[in-house]
C-alpha positions as CSV (number, residue, x, y, z in Angstrom):
1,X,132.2,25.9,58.5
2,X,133.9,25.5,54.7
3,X,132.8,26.4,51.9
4,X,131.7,24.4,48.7
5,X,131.5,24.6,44.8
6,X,130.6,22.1,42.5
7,X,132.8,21.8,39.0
8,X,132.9,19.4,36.3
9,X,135.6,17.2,38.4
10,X,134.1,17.6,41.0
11,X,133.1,19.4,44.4
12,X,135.8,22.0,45.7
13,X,135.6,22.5,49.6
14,X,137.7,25.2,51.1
15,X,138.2,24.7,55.4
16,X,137.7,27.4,57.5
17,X,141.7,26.9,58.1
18,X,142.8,28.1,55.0
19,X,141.1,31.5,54.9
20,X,142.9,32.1,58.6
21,X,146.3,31.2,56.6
22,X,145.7,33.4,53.9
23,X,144.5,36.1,56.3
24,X,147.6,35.4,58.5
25,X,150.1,36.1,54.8
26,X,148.5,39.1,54.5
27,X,149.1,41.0,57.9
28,X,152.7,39.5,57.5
29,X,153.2,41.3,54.1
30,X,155.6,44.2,54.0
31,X,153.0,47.3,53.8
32,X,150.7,45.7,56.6
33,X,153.2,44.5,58.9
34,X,152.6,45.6,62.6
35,X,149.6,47.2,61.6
36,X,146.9,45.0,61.6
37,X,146.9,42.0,63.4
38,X,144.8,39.2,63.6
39,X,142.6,38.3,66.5
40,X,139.9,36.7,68.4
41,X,136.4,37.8,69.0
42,X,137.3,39.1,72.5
43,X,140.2,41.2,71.1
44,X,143.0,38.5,71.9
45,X,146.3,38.8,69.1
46,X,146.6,35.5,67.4
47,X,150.7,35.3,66.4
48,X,150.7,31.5,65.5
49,X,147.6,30.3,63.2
50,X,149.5,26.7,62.8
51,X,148.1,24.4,64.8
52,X,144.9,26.1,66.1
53,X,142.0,23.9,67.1
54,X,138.7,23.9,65.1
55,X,137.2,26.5,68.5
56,X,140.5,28.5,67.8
57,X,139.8,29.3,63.9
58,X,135.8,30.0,65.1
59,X,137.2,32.8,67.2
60,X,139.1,34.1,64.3
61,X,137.0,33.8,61.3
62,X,133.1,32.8,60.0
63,X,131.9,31.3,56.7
64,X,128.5,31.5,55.2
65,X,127.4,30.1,52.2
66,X,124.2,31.2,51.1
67,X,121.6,29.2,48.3
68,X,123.0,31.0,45.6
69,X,126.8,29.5,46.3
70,X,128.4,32.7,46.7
71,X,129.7,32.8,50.7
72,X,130.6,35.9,53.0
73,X,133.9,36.4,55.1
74,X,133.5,37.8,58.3
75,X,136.8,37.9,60.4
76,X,138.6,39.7,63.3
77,X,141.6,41.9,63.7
78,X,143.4,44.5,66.0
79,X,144.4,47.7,64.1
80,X,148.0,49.5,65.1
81,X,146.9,52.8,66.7
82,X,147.1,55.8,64.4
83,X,146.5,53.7,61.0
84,X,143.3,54.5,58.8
85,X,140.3,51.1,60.2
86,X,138.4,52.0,57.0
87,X,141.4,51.4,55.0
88,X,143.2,49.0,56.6
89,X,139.7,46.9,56.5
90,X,139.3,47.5,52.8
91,X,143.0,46.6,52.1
92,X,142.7,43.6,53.6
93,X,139.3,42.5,52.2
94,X,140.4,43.3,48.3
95,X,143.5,41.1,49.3
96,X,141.8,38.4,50.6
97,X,139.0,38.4,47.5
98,X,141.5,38.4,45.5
99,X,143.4,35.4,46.9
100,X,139.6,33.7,47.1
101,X,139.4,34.4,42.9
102,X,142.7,32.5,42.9
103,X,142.1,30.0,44.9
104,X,138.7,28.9,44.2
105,X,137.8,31.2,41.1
106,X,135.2,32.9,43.0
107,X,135.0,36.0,45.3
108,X,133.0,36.2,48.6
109,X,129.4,38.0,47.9
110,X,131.0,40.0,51.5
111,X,134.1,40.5,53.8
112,X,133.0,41.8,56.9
113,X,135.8,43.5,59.1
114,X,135.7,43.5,63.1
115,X,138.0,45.6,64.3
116,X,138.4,44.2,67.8
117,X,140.6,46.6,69.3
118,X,143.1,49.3,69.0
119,X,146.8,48.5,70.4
120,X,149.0,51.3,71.4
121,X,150.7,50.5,74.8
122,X,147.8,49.1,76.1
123,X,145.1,47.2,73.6
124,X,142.0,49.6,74.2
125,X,138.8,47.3,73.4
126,X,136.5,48.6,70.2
127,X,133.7,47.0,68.1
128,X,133.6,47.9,65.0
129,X,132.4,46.4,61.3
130,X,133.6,47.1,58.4
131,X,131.7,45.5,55.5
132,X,132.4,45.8,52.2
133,X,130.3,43.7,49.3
134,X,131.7,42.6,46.1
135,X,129.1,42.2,42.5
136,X,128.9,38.5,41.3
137,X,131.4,38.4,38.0
């Protein structure tokens, strides 16, 4: 799903595709590189997000927009074993709000986090949520 705002030149509509891309910058940035990584619902790394079908990005990352025109976030990842989930999953929710303000001049009403799974030599499954909500400015 995309999201939508209406301006004075018109509607703004933001894919699903470019959220994944944005997340994608982020886990590549120098402080979370080879700690977080993104991923599918079933736990599954995703290392290229150019290219992926419109299935692909579903397994990765969820829209909503509710009546009010705010929207929620809710995407998945694989945390490096030994690094803080909390604050990993709050690092990379402020980052991606913040690109969201940039972008579209709005920030999601939530980011939900699913931590997927844990990867040390072996990716050990988990299920976590992390959800952190952000006050309409």
């Amino acid at each position: 799903m995309a999201i939508s705002k209406m301006t004075e030149i018109g509607r703004i509509t933001i894919a699903d595709p470019v959220f994944v891309e944005a997340l994608k910058e982020i886990t590549e940035e120098e402080d979370m590189q080879g700690k977080v990584f993104l991923a599918t619902k079933r736990g599954k790394i995703v290392t290229e997000t150019a290219g992926l079908s419109e299935n692909d990005v579903a397994q990765i990352l969820r829209t909503e927009q509710e009546e009010s025109g705010r929207y929620t976030l809710t995407f998945c990842v694989v945390v490096k074993f030994g690094e803080s989930m909390h604050g990993l999953a709050r690092t990379l929710a402020d980052r991606i709000a913040l690109r969201s303000l940039q972008k579209n001049g709005s920030r999601p009403a939530k980011v939900t986090v699913q931590i997927t799974g844990v990867q040390s030599k072996a990716l050990m499954r988990r299920n976590l949520e992390i959800e952190i909500e952000y006050e309409d400015q």
